[in-house]
N, C-alpha and C positions, 0 to 999 in steps of 0.2 A: 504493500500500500504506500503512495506517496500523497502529504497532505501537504497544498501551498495555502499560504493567507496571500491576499490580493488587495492592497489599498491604493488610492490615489488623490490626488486636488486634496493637499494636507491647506494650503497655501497659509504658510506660518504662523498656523493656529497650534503653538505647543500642547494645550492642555488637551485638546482631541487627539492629537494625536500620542500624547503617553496615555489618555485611556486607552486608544484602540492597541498600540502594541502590549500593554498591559495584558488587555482580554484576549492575544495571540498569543500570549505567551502561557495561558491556561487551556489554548487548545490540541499542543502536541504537535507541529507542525516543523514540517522537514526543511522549511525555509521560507523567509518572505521574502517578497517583490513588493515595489512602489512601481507606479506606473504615470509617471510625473505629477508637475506641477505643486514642486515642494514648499517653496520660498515666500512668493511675491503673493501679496493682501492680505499680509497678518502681521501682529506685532510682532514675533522673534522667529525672522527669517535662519538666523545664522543659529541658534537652538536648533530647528530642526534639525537642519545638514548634519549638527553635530548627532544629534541622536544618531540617524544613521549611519554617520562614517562611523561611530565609535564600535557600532554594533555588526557595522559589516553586509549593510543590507544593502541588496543589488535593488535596481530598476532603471527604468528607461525613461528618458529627458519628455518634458510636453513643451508647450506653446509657450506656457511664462518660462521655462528655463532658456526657449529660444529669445525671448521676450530679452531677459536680464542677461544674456552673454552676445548677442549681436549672432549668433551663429549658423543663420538660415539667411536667403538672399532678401532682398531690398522686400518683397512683397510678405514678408514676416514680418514686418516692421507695426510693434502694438500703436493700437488705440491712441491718441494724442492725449483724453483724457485719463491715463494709466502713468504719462511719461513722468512725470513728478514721484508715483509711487512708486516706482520701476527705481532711478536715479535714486532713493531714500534707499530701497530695498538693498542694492547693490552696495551703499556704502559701510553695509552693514557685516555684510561680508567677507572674510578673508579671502585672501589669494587662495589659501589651499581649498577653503568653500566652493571658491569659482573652479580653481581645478577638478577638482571633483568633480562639480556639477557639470564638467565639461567635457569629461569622461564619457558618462552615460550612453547608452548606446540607445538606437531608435526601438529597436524591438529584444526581447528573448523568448527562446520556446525551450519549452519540454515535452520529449517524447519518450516514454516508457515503452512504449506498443511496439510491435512489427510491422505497425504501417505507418509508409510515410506523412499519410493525411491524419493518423490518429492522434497527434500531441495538443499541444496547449500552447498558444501566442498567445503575447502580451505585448501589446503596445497601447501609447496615451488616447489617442482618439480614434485610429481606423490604420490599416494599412499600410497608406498611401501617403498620410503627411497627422501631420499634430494641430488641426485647425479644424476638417470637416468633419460633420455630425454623425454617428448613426444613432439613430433616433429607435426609441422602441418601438413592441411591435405597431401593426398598422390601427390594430383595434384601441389600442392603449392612446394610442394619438388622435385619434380619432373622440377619443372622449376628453380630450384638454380641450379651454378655450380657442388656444390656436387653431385644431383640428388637424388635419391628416399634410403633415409636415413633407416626409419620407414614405415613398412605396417600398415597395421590396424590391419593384425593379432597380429603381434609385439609390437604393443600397447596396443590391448587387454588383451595381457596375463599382463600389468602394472594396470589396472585400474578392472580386474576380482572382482566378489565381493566388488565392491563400492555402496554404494544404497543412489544414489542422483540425479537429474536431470540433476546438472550443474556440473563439479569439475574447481575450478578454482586455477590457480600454476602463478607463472613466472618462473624461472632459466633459460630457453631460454630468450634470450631478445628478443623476433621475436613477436609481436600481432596475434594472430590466434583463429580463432573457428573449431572444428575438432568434427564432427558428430559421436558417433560411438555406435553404436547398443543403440538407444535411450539415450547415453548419448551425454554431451555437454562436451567437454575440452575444456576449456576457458584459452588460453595463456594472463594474461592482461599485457603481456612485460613489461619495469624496467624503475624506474625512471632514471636510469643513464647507460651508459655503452652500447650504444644501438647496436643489431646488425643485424638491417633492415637498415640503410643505410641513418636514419631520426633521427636527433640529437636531437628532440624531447624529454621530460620528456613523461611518458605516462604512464595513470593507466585506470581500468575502473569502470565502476558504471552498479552494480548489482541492479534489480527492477522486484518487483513482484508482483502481484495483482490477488484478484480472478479472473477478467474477461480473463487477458492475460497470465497470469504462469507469468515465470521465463524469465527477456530479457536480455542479457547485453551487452554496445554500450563501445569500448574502448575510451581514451579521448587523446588527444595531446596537451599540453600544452608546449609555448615556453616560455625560461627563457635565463638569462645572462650567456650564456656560456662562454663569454670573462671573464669573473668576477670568475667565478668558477676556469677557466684555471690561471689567476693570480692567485687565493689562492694556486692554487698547487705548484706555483712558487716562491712562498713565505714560504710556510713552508716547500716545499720539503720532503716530505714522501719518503720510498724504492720507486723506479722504477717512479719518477715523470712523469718525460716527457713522457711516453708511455701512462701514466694514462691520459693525459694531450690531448695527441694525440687520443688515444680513445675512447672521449668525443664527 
């Protein structure tokens, strides 16, 4: 049996994120992955890095690590109204932070299985790049205000030529499983920043075995949101209060 934990979009909310590795570290788990977007719109950017460098945990760069290192072409280029918090976040930062952070590879997989298409990808949003969406399924969208965002066909043409059973991303904050032509898109939503509606941390835990494949159950963990909302109060980053608010 191989058991992975899967989080993502910490975006420098320490206190979510030591509960969620807290409640990994009660599930017996043969390793964890992040699956970007560590840093950038939370008060202690450079806390988190440290957590993970300290502890040795792999994962693969998203859109704010492209965001704060320049490292994708001109049409990466964030938001104007980010650029202040981007510039704060960075100064936050050590050198070895940014090395690190700069590390990160776009994707990893795991395959236990005999078949080439039976393992498990992870990357931040799809793919094909760390910016577009897959959206869950059609029914589930179809029930939000917006309404039917993403077809399947539309999604297919993001995930064509993948060969793995599961591909698991966050950059949506939304938890979902999305079936599609034998594969699995496993949205496992963000430790912070949620935008289901459930101020929840949340990651999940990938488990595989000969007898049953490939399963994976998302996890909700609560933590001190009042505590987190003070830290932003106190050290006041760009754009606190909305950060603050959007917790």
């Amino acid at each position: 049996m191989i058991r992975i934990a899967l989080f993502s979009d910490v975006h420098g909310n320490l206190t979510a994120l030591d509960a969620v590795l807290a409640d990994i570290d009660r599930q017996s788990v043969d390793e964890i992955i992040f699956a970007g977007d560590l840093c950038l719109a939370g008060a202690r950017p450079a806390a988190c890095v440290d957590r993970l460098r300290r502890r040795h945990i792999r994962g693969v760069y998203g859109n704010t690590e492209v965001w704060l290192l320049g490292r994708r072409p001109e049409e990466m280029t964030a938001p104007e109204s980010l650029q202040e918090l981007i510039t704060w976040t960075r100064e936050q930062l050590t050198s070895a932070d940014k090395q690190w952070l700069g590390s990160l590879p776009f994707s990893l997989s795991f395959n236990p299985t005999p078949d080439p298409a039976g393992g498990l990808q992870i990357v931040h949003a799809n793919p094909v790049d760390v910016m577009q969406v897959l959206y869950p399924p059609e029914v589930v969208q179809a029930a939000q205000p917006e309404g039917l965002r993403q077809t399947d066909a539309a999604a297919q043409q993001l995930v064509t030529g993948v060969a793995a059973a599961i591909l698991a991303f966050g950059h949506l904050h939304y938890p979902s499983l999305r079936a599609l032509n034998g594969l699995l898109l496993a949205n496992i939503s963000s430790v912070s920043l949620p935008a289901d509606g459930d101020s929840r941390a949340k990651y999940a835990i990938c488990q595989w075995d000969a007898d049953n494949g490939w399963q994976i159950a998302h996890q909700l963990v609560e933590y001190d949101l009042a505590a987190e909302k003070a830290m932003l109060a106190q050290i006041q980053p760009p754009n606190w209060e909305y950060l603050a608010d959007s917790l």
